[in-house]
N, C-alpha and C positions, 0 to 999 in steps of 0.2 A: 714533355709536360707543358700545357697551357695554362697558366692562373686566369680565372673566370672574373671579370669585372661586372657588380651588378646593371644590368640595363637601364635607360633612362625609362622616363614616364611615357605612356602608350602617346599622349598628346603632344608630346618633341620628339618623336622619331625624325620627320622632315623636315624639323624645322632647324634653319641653318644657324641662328644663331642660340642655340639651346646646347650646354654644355654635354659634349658627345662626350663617350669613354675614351677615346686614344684615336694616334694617326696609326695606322698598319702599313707596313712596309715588306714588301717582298723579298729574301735573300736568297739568291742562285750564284753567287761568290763574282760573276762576271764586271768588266769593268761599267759599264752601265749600274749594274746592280750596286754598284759602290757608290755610284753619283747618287740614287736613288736614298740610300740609307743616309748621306748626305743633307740631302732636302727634307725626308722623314725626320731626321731630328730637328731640323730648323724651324718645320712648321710645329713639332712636336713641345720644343722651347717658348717659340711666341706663342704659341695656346696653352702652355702650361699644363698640358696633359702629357702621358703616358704613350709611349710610342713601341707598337706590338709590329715584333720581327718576325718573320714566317718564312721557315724552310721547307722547303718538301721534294723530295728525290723520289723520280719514279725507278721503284725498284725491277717491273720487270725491266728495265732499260737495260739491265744488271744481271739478268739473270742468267745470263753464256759466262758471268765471272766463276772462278773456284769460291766456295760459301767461305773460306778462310780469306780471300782477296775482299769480296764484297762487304764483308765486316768490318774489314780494317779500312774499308775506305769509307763506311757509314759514321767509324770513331773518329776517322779523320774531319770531314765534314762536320760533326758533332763541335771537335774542339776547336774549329775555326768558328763555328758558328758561336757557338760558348764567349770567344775573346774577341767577339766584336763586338756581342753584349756588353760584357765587362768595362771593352772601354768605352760606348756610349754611359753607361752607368756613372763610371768615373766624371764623366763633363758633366753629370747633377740631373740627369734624364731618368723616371720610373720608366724603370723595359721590362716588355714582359714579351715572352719566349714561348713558339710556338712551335716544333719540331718533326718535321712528318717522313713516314716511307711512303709514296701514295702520289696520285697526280697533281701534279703541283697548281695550274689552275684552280682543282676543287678543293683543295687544301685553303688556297689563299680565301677563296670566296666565302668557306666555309668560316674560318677564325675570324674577318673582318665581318663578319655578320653575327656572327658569338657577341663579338665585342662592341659591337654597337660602336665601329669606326665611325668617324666622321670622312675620313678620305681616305683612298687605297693608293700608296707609292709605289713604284714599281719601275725601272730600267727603262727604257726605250729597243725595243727589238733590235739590235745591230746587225745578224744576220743568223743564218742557219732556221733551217726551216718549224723545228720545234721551240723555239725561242718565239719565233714567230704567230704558230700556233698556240703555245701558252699567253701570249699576249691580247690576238683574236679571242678565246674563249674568255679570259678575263674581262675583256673589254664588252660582251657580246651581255655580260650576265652578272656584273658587279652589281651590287645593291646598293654604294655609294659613287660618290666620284672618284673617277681613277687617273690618276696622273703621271703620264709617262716622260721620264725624263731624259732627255737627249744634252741637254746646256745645263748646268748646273746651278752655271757663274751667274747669270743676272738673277732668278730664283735666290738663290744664297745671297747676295747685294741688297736686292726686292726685300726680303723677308727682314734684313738689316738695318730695314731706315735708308742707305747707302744711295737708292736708286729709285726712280719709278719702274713701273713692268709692264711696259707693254704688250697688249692681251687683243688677239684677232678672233674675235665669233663669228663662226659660221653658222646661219641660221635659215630658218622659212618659215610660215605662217602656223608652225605643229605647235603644242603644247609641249614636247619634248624642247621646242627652242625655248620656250618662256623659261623651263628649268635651268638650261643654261646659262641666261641671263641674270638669273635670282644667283647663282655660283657666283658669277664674274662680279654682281653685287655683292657679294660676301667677300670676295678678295680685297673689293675695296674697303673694308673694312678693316683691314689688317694692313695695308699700305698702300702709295700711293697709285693707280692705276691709268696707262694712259690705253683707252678703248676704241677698236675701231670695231662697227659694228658690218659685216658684209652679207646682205639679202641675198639667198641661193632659190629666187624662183622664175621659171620659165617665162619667159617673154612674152607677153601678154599680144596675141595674133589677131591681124582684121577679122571681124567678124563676113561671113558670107552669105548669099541669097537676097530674093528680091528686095528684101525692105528699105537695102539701103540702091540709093539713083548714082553712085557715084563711087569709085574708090576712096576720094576725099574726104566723102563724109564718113567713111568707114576708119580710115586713119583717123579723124580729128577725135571719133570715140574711144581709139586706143589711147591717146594721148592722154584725154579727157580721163578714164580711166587707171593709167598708169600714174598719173600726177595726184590724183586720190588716193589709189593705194599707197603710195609713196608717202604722202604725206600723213597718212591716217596712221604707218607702221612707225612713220619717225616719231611723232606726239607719243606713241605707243613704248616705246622704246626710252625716251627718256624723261618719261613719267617713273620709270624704275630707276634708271640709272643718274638721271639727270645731264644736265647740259656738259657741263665741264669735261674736258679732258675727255669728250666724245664725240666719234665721228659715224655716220651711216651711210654705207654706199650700197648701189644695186647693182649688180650683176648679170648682164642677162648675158645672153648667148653660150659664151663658154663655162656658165657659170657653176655648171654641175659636172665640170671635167675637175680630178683630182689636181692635176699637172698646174691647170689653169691656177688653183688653188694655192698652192706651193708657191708660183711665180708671183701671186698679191701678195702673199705673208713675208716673202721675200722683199717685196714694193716697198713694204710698209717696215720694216726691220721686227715684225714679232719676236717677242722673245716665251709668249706661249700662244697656241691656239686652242678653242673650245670649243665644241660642239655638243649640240643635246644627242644624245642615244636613243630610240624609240621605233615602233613599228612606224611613227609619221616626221623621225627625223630628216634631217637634209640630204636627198639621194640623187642618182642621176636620174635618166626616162622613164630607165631599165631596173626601175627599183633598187638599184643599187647602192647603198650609202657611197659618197665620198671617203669617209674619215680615215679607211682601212687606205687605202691610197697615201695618206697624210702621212696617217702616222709611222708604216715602214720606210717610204721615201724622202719624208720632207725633215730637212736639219733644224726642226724644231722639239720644244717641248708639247706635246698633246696632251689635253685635260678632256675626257669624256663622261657627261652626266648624264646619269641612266633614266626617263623619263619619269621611275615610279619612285625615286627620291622626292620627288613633290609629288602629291596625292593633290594638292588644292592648284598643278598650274591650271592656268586659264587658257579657253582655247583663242587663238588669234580670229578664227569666223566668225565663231557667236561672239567677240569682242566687238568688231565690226560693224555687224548687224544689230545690235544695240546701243552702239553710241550716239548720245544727246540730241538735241536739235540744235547746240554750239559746236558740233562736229568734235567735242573733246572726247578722248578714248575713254570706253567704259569698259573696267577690267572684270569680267564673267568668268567664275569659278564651277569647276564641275562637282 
């Protein structure tokens, strides 16, 4: 049984600081999943809402069992699930209970969209290949942000006052990065953030053909170009976020290897990484996203924001190409 919380108003759906119905949290009993329900209450406390647990066991997984074996292990399941309610209940949390036979990606997707989540918690894949794949399809099709948790400890700290949280975005000129960014701004609004911001786009190549008399002068227009776009995306960047406790680096070369990725977050001691979601998020040549790399290999916590959680981001080009005659960023909404 799920209890129905009424949705908000059609005009705060995306909007990040408009009081959502609850945090949603994934339960599959695994030790990941426990770090997860961990953090779901934490964020669920400091925002003072209601934090919705979701089971869901795919039954035919089950279906070689004796029907008198598979029952007994659905009851089973049931009363763990039951007494973990119970005791987030007891520590002063409204939990509400969402219990499924059924695939457990579409289940979760399903109830945190019921409920007008504001964020989806959820374990970090550890290993095994359907854990994996429920994690992928989650991630590929959530409706809000979903946050996968690998470290617990600075998260729990972070959400305490205790600590700052160090926060690695990975981004490129899409409107799925601008959502990203509006996220890691909303973090900072719940405690203190320290931001590195890392540009994932291809190395800007001499242009070729007659026009140009020289290799030199063809260099000196990459240059000339690359220190524009650079500067145009920093103004850009922290026009949102602002100065403080911010940094922007550019990436070129290896900058669309996952590996590569792993090894800066590592540089830099992340204690989460973010990336926007979207048909024009950060990928490699090969159309590939990065993020699926990140999040099974890398010993962080992953946050990925789905591009259509903002309806109003702004595109980075038409920002661009409309900015001032003082060269200051002009933020262009679709």
């Amino acid at each position: 049984m799920s209890d129905r919380l009424p949705s908000p108003n059609d005009d705060q759906g995306n909007d990040l600081h408009a009081a959502s119905a609850c945090v949603a949290c994934g339960l599959d009993f695994s030790e990941s999943a426990t770090f997860a329900v961990e953090i779901a209450a934490s964020f669920a406390r400091a925002l003072h809402e209601p934090l919705l647990l979701v089971h869901a066991h795919e039954s035919a997984a089950r279906q070689r069992l004796p029907e008198n074996l598979n029952e007994s292990l659905r009851r089973f399941l049931r009363d763990q699930f039951e007494e973990t309610a119970d005791y987030l209940r007891s520590s002063g949390i409204p939990i509400i209970t969402a219990f499924h036979s059924g695939e457990p990606a579409m289940s979760l997707l399903t109830e945190t969209a019921e409920h007008d989540a504001r964020l989806l918690v959820l374990g970090a894949p550890l290993d095994g290949e359907a854990a994996r794949r429920v994690s992928l399809e989650v991630a590929r099709e959530t409706p809000v942000p979903a946050l996968f948790v690998r470290q617990p400890a600075p998260l729990k700290a972070w959400l305490s006052g205790e600590r700052e949280l160090r926060v690695l975005v990975g981004i490129d000129f899409s409107s799925a990065s601008w959502v990203a960014l509006r996220w890691v701004k909303w973090l900072r609004e719940l405690g203190t953030c320290d931001v590195t911001v890392a540009v994932l786009e291809p190395e800007v190549l001499p242009p070729t053909g007659s026009g140009f008399h020289c290799k030199a002068e063809a260099d000196n227009l990459v240059r000339q170009t690359t220190k524009a776009q650079e500067q145009f995306f920093r103004r850009l960047v922290e026009t949102l976020l602002g100065r403080p406790r911010l940094r922007v680096r550019f990436e070129y070369g290896f900058a669309r290897s996952d590996a590569h990725f792993i090894e800066m977050a590592s540089a830099v001691r992340a204690d989460l990484i973010a990336f926007g979601v979207g048909a024009s998020s950060a990928a490699r040549g090969n159309n590939q996203p990065i993020w699926p790399g990140v999040l099974h290999y890398g010993p962080f916590n992953v946050a990925l924001v789905p591009y259509q959680f903002g309806d109003s981001a702004p595109c980075f080009a038409q920002s661009q190409k409309k900015q001032n005659h003082d060269h200051e960023p002009t933020i262009s909404y679709k």
